[in-house]
Backbone bond lengths (Angstrom), bond angles and torsions (degrees), N, CA, C in turn:
res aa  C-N    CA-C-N  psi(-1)  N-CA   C-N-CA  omega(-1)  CA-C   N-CA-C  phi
1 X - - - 1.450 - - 1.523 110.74 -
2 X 1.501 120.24 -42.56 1.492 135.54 169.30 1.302 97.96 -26.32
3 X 1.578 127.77 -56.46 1.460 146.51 -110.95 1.353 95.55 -119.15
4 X 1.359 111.72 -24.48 1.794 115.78 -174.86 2.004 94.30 -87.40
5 X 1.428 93.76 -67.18 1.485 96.74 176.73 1.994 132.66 -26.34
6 X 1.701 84.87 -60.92 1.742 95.93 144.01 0.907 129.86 -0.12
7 X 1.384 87.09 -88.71 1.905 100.00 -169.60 1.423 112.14 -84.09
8 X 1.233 116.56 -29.32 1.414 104.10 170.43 1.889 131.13 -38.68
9 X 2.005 72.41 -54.96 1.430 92.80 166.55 1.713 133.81 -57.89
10 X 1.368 93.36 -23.55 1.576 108.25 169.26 1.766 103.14 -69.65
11 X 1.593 115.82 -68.10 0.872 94.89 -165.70 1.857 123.85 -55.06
12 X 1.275 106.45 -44.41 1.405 102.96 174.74 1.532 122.85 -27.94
13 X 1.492 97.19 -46.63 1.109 91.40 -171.66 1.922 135.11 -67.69
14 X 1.712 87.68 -36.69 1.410 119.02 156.14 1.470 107.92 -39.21
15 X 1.435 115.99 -66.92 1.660 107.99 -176.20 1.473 123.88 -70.01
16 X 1.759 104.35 -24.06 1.993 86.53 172.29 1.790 94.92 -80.27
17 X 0.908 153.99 -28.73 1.520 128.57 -171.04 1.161 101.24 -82.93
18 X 1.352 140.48 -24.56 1.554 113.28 163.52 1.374 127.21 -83.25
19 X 1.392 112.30 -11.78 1.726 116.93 147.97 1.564 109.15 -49.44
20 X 1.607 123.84 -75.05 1.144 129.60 -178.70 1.464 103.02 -30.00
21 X 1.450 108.66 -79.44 1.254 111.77 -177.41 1.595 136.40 -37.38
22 X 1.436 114.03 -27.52 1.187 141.58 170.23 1.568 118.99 -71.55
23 X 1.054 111.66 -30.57 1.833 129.37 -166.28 1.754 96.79 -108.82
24 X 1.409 127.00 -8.86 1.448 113.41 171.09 1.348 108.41 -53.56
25 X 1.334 120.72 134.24 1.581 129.01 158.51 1.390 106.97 -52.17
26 X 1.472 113.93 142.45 1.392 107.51 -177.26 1.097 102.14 -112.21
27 X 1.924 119.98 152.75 1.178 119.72 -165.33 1.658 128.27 -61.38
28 X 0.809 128.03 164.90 1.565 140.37 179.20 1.737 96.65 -58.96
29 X 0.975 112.31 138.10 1.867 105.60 149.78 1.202 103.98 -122.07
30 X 1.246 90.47 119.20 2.000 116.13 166.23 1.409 100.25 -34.46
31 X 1.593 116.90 127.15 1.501 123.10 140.15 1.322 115.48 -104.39
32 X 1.416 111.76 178.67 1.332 123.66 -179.38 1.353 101.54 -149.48
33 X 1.812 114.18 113.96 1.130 138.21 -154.80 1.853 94.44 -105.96
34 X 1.483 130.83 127.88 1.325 125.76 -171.75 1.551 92.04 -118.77
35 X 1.557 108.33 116.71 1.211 106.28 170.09 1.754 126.43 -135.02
36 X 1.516 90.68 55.29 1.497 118.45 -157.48 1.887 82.58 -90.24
37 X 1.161 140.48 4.20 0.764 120.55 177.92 1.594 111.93 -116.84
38 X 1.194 105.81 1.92 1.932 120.52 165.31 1.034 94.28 -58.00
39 X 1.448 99.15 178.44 1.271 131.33 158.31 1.329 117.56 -116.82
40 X 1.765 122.70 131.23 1.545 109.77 -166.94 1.862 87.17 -96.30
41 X 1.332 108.95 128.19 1.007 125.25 164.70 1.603 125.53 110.62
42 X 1.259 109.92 2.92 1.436 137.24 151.48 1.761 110.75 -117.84
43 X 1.061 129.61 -34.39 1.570 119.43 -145.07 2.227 79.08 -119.61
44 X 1.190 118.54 -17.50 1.226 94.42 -153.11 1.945 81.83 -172.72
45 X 1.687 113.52 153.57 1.504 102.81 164.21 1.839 90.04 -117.87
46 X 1.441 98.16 163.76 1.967 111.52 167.09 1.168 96.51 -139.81
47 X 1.316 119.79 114.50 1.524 120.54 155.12 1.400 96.74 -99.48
48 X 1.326 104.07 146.29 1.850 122.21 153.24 1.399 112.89 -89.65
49 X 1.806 106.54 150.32 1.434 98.97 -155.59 1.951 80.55 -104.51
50 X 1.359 90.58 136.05 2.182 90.98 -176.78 1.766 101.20 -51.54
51 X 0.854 125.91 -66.33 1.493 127.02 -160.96 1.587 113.91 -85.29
52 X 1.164 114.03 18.03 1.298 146.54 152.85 1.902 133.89 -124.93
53 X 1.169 115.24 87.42 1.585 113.70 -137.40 1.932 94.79 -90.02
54 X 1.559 109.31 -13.62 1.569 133.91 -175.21 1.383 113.92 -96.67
55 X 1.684 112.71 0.84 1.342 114.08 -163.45 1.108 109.80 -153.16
56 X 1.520 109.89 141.93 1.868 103.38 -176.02 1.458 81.42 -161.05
57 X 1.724 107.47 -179.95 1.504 126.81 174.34 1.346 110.88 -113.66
58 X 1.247 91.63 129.71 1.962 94.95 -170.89 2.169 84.34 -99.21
59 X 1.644 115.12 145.95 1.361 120.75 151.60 1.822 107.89 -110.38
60 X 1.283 97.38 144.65 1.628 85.04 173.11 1.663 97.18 -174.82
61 X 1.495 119.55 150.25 1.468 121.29 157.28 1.144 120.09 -96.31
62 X 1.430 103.81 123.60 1.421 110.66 174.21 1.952 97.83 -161.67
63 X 1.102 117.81 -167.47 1.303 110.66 -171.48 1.515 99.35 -139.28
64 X 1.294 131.66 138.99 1.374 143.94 147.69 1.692 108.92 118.83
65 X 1.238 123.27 12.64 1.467 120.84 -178.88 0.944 96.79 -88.44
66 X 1.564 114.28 121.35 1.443 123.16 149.58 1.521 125.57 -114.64
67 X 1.338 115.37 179.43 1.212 128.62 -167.11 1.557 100.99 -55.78
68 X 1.506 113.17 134.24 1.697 111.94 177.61 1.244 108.80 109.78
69 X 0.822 115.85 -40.74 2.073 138.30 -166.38 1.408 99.93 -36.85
70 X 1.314 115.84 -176.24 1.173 112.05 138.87 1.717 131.11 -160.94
71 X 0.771 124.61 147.83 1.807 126.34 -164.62 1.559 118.08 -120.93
72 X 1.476 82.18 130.44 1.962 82.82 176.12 1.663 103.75 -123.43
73 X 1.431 65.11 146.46 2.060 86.23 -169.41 1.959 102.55 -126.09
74 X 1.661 97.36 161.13 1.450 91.63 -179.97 1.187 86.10 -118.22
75 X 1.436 124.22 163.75 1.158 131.77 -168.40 1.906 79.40 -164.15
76 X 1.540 91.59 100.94 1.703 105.82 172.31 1.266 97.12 62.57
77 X 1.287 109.31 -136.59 1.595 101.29 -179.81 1.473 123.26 -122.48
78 X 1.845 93.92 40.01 0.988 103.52 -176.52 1.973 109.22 -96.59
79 X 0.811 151.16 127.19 1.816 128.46 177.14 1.671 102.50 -117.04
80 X 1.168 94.68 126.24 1.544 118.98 148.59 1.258 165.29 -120.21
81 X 1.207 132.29 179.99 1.432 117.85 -167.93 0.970 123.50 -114.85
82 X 1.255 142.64 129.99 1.491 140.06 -150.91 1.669 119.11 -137.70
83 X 0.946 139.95 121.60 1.435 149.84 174.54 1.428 109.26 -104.87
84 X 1.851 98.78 119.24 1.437 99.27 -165.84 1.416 93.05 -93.07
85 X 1.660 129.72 123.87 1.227 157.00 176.61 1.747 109.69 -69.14
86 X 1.656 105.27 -54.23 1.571 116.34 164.08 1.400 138.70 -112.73
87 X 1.452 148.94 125.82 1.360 111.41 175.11 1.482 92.82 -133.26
88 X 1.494 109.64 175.38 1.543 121.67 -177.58 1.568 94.39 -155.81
89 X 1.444 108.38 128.55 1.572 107.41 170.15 1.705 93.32 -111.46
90 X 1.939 85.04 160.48 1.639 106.92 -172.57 1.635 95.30 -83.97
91 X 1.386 98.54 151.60 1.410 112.41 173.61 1.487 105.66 -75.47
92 X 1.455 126.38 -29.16 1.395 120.00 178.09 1.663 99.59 -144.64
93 X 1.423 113.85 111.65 1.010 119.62 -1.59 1.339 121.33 -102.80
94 X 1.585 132.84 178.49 1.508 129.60 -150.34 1.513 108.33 -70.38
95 X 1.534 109.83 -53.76 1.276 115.15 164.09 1.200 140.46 -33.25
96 X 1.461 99.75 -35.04 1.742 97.52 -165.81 1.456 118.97 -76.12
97 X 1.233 135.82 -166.23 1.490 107.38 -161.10 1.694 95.31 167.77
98 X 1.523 102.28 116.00 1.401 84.99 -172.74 1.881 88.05 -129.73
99 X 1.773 106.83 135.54 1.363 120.81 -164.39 1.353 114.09 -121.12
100 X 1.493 134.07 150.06 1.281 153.92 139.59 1.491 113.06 -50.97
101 X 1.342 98.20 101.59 1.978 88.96 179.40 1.847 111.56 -114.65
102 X 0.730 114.01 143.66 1.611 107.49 167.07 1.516 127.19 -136.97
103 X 0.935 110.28 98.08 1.457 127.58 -166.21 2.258 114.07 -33.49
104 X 0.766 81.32 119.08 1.831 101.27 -176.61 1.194 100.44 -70.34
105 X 1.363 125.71 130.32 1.666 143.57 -155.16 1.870 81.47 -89.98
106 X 1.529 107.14 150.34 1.322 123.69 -177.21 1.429 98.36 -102.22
């Protein structure tokens, strides 16, 4: 009876860790959104933050940027690359989305 219990107990156990294991969220995969062809100040805003000369907050609607991502913007004719560190979307509207970016050393 020891011997039945056992294995029962084995299997149980077997099936919640491959539940667990099964139900992990799976990681994000980084995109990289190119929006060198906006316009900053119609299509999208970038402020730079002063005491941060690598970092500013981009606002803009669009849908699917998440945290990690990353975005390149031209700014004159300069273009860069940016890793958004924070984001928060507006409840109205859903899309919009205003982010913490900080530009990724070349």
């Amino acid at each position: 009876m020891s011997n039945a219990r056992s294995g029962i107990n084995q299997e149980v156990n077997f099936f919640s860790l491959l539940s667990f294991l099964l139900n992990q969220p799976k990681p994000h995969k980084k995109k990289t959104y190119d929006y060198t062809d906006y316009v900053c100040g119609r299509d999208y805003v970038f402020e730079l933050i002063e005491d941060k000369p690598n970092s500013g907050y981009m606002t803009c609607q669009s849908k699917g940027i998440k945290l990690g991502d990353r975005i390149i913007l031209q700014n004159d004719s300069t273009i860069g690359l940016y890793e958004v560190e924070e984001i928060e979307y507006y409840s109205e509207p859903s899309d919009m989305w205003m982010a913490l970016l900080t530009k990724v050393k070349s």
